[in-house]
Residue frames as qw, qx, qy, qz and C-alpha x, y, z in Angstrom:
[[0.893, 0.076, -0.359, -0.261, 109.48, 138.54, 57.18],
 [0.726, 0.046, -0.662, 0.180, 112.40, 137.31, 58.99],
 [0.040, -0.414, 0.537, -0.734, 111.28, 138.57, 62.11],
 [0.746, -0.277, 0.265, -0.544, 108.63, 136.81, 62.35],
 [0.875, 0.132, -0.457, 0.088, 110.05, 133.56, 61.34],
 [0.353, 0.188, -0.720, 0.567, 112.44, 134.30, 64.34],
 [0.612, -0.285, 0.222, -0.703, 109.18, 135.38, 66.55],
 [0.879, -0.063, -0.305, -0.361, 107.98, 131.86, 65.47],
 [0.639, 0.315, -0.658, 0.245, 110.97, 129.99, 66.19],
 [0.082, -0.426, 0.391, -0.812, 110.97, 131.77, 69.80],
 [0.587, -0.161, 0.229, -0.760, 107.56, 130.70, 70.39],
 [0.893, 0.146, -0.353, -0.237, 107.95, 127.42, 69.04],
 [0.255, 0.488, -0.655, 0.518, 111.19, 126.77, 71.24],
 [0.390, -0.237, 0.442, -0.772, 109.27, 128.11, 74.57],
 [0.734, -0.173, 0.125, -0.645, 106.47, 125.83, 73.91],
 [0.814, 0.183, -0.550, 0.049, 108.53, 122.57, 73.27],
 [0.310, 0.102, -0.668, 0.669, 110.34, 123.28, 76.79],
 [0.552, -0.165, 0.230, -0.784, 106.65, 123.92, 78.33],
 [0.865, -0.056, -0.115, -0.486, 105.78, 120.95, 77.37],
 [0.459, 0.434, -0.676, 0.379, 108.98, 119.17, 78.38],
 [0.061, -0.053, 0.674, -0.734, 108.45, 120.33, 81.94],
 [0.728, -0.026, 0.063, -0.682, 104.53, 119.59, 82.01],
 [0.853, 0.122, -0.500, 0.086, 105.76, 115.89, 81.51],
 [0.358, 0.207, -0.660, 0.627, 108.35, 116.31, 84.13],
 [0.285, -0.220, 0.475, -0.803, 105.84, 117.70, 86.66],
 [0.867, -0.069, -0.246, -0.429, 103.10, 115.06, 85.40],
 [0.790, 0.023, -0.579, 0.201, 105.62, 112.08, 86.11],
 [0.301, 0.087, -0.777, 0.546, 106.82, 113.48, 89.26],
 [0.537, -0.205, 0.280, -0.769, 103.04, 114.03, 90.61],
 [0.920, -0.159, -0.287, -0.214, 102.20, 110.44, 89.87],
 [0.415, 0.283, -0.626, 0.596, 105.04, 110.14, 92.03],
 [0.145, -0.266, 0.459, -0.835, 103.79, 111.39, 94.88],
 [0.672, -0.160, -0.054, -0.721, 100.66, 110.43, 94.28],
 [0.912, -0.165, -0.367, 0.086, 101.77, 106.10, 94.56],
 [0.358, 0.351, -0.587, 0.636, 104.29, 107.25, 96.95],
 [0.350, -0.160, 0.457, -0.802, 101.16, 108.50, 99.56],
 [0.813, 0.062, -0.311, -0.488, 99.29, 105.42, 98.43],
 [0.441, 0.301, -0.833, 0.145, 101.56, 103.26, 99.87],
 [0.180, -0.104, 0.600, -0.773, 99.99, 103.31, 103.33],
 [0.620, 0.094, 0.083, -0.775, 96.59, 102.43, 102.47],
 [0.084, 0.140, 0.986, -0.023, 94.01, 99.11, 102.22],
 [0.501, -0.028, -0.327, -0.801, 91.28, 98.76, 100.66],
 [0.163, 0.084, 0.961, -0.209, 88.95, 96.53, 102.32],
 [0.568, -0.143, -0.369, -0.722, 85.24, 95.45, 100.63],
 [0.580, -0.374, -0.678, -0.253, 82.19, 94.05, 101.63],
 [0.267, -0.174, -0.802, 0.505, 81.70, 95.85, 105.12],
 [0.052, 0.637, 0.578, 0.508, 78.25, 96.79, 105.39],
 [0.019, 0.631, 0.217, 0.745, 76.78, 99.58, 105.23],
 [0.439, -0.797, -0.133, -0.394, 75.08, 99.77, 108.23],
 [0.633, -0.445, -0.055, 0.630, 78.67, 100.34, 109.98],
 [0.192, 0.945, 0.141, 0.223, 78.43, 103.88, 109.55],
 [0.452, 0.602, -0.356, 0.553, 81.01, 106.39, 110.07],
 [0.304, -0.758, 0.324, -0.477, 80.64, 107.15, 113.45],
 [0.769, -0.462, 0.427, -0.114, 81.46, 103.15, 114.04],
 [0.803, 0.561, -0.196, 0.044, 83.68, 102.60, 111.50],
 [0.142, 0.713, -0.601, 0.332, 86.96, 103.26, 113.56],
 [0.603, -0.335, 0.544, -0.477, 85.83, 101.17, 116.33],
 [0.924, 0.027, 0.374, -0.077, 84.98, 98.26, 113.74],
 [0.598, 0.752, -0.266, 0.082, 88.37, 98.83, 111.80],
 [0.299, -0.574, 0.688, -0.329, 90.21, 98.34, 115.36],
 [0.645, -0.239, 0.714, -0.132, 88.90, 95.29, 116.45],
 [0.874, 0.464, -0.118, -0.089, 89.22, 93.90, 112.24],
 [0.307, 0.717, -0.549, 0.301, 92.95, 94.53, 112.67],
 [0.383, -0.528, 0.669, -0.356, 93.33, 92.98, 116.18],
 [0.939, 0.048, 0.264, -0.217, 91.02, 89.92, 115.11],
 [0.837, 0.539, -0.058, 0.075, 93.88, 89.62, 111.89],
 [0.658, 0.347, -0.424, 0.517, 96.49, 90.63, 113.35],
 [0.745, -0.574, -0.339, 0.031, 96.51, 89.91, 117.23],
 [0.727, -0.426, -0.042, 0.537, 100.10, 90.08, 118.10],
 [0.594, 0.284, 0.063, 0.750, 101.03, 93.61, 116.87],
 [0.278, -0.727, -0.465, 0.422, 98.60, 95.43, 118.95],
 [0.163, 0.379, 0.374, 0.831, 97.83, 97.95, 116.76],
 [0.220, -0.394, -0.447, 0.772, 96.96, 101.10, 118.15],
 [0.365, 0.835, 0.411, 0.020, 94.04, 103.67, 117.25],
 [0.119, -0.800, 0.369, 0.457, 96.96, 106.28, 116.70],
 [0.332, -0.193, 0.730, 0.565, 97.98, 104.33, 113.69],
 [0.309, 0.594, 0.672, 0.316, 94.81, 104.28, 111.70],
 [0.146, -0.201, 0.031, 0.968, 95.85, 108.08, 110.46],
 [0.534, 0.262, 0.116, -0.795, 91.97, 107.87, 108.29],
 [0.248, 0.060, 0.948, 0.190, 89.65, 106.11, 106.91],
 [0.382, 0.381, 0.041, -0.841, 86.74, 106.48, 104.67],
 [0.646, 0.340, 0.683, -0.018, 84.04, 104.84, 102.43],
 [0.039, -0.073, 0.523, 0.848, 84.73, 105.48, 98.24],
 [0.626, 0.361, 0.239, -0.649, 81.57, 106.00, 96.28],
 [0.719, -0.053, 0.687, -0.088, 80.22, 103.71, 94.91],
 [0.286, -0.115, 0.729, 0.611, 80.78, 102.55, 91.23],
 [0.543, 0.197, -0.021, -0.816, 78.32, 102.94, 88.56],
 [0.702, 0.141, -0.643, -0.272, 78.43, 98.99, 87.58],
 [0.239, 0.034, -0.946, 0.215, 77.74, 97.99, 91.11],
 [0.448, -0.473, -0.689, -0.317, 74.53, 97.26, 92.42],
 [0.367, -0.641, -0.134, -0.661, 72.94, 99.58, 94.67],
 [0.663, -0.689, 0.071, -0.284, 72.97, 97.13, 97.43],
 [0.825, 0.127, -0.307, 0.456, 76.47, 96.23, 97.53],
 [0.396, -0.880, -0.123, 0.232, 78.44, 97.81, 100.12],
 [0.345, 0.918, -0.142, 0.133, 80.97, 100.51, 99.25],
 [0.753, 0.146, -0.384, 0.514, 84.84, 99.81, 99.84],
 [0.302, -0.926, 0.226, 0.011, 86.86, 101.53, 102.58],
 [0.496, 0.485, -0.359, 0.624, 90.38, 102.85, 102.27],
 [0.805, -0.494, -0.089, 0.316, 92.56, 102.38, 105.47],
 [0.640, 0.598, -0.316, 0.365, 95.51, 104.39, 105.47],
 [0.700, -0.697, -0.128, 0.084, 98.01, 104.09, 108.25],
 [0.323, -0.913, 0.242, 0.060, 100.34, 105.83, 109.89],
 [0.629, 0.582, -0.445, 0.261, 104.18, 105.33, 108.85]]
């Protein structure tokens, strides 16, 4: 009998410090995760029919139009991409794009 009470204890122990560190690793991935977020813009309402293959081209000259005098360079836009689209928005709304640039 008191072996297993010390089995339990063992196993109860282990799983309190498993779950200790599953917190720790949870808190330091949302780390990371707003840490690589920093970089990024969301931008809405450009339509659709700026598809990927002219999306870079009409992300350049958005930036230059807003911000002329820093002469932003296509080397800085590191990607970009369109999210999908919510289920509570309307079909013909156009999907957001996430900007993320270079550090």
């Amino acid at each position: 009998m008191m072996q297993t009470e010390l089995k339990y204890d063992q196993v109860q122990t282990t799983m309190t410090d498993l779950q200790l560190k599953v917190e720790q690793l949870e808190g330091k991935l949302n780390d990371l995760e707003d840490r690589s977020r920093r970089s990024n813009i969301r931008i809405r309402n450009i339509p659709e029919i700026v598809n990927d293959s002219t999306l870079k081209k009409f992300l350049r000259d958005y930036f230059e139009s807003l911000l002329a005098e820093t002469g932003l360079k296509d080397s800085e836009l590191e990607r970009f991409h369109r999210l999908p689209r919510p289920r509570n928005i309307a079909e013909s709304s156009p999907r957001d794009v996430i900007v993320k640039f270079q550090k």
